[in-house]
C-alpha positions in Angstrom: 75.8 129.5 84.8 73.2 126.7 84.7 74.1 123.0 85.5 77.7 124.7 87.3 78.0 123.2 91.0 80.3 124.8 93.3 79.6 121.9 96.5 80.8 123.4 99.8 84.2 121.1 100.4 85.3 122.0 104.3 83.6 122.8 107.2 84.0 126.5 109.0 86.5 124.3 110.8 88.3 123.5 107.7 87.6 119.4 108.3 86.4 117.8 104.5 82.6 117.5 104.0 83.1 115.2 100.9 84.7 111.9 101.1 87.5 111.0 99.0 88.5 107.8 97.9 90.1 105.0 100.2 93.7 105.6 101.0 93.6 109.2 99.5 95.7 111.0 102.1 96.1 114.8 102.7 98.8 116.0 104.6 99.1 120.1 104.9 102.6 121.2 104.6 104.9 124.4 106.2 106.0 127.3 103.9 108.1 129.5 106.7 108.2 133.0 105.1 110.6 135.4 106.5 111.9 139.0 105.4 114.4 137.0 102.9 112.2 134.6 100.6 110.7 131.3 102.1 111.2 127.5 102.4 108.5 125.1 101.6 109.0 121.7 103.1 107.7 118.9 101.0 108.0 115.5 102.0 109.2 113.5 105.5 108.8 110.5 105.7 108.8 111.0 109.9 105.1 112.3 108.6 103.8 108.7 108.5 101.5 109.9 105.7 103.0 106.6 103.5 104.8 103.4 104.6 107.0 103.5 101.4 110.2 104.8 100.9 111.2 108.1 98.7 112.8 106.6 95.7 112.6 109.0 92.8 110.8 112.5 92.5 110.1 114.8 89.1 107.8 117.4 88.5 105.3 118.3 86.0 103.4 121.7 84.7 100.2 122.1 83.5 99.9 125.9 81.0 96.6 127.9 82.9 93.0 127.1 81.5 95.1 123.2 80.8 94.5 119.9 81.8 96.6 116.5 82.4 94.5 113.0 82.7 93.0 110.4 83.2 96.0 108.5 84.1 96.1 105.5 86.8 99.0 103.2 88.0 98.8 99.5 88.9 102.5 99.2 90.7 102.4 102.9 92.5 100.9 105.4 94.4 101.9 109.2 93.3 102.6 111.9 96.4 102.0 115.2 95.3 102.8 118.7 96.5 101.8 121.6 94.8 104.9 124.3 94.0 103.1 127.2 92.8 99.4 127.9 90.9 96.1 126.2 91.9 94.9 122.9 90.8 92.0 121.0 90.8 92.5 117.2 91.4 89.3 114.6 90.1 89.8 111.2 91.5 87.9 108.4 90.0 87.9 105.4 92.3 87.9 101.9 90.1 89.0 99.9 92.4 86.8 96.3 92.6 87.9 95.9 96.3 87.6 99.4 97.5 85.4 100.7 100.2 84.7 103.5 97.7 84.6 102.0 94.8 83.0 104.4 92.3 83.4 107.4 93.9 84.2 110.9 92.5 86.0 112.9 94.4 87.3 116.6 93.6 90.7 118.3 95.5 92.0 121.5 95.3 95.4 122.3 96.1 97.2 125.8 96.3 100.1 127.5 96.7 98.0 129.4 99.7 97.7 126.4 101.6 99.9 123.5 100.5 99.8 120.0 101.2 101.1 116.3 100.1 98.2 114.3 98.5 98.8 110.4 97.9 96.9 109.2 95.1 96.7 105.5 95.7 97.5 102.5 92.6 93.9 102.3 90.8 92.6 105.7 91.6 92.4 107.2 88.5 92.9 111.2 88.3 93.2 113.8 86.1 94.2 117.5 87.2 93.5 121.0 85.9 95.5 124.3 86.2 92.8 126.7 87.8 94.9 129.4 88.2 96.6 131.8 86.3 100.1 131.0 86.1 102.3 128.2 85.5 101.4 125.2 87.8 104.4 122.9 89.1 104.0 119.9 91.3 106.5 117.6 92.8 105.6 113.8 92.7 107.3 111.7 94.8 105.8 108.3 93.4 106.5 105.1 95.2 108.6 103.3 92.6 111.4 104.5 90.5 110.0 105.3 86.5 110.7 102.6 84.1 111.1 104.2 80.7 111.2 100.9 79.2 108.1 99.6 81.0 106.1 102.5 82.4 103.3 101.7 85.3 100.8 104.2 83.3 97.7 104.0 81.9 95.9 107.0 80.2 92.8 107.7 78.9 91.3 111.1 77.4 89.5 113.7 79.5 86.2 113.1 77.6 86.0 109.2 77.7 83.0 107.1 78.3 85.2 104.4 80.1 85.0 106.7 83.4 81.6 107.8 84.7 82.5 111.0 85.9 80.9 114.6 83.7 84.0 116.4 84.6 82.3 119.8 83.9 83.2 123.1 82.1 86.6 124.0 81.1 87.7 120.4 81.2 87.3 119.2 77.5 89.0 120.5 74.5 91.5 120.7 75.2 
């Protein structure tokens, strides 16, 4: 496929090559299997992966071949553990005052090898169901959802406003 990138993400060692944006945190989590089923934990805040309180959790589905995004919030960040399918997160740092302001940033996340990812207020990201199932993911945001005044802002996958070529299988959707 000409123009396709696949960028080597981790080390042999598993540690990041590419830098993700300021206060983007990654925290892998436990699924204990036994002979029964499993249990996946997903949040504790005795982690220290985010100084705020659990407040309010949901959790959303993308359909396969899908996408959800852009969306960014101003009063939140959004902590994220993946459920079951494979995703692939693009961040899209616009924040003035960041150290990495400007920077794109792709994640992947999987039911293989899950993990809590905090996507800070004025990152803005947009995910994609890469897998072949159903994806669900947990959010554990930082503030409680106000229906009558929601802390969201969207734009479409294709907009000029964000100067990111998110690639193949993205758009049209």
């Amino acid at each position: 496929m000409s123009g396709v990138r696949n960028p080597q993400t981790v080390t042999s060692t598993g540690d990041r090559v590419a830098p993700l944006p300021e206060g983007v945190v990654v925290r892998p989590v436990r699924t204990h299997v036994d002979s029964r089923g499993s249990v996946m934990e997903m949040y504790d805040p005795r982690w220290g992966i985010h100084p705020a309180d659990m407040v309010y959790a949901y959790a959303f589905t993308v359909l396969p071949g899908k996408a959800k995004g852009w969306g960014m919030h101003l009063e939140h960040d959004d902590r994220y553990v993946l459920v079951r399918g494979r995703m692939e997160i693009v961040f899209y740092d616009a924040r003035e005052d960041s150290p990495t302001h400007g920077l794109e940033a792709r994640f992947t996340m999987s039911e293989f090898e899950r993990c809590v990812v905090t996507v800070p207020t004025g990152v803005w990201h947009a995910n994609r169901n890469i897998g072949e199932t159903e994806l669900i993911v947990m959010n554990f945001p930082t503030t409680r959802y106000d229906h009558a005044n929601p802390d969201k802002f969207t734009l479409p996958l294709d907009t000029d406003d964000i100067p990111v070529d998110l690639g193949p299988g993205w758009i049209g959707f």
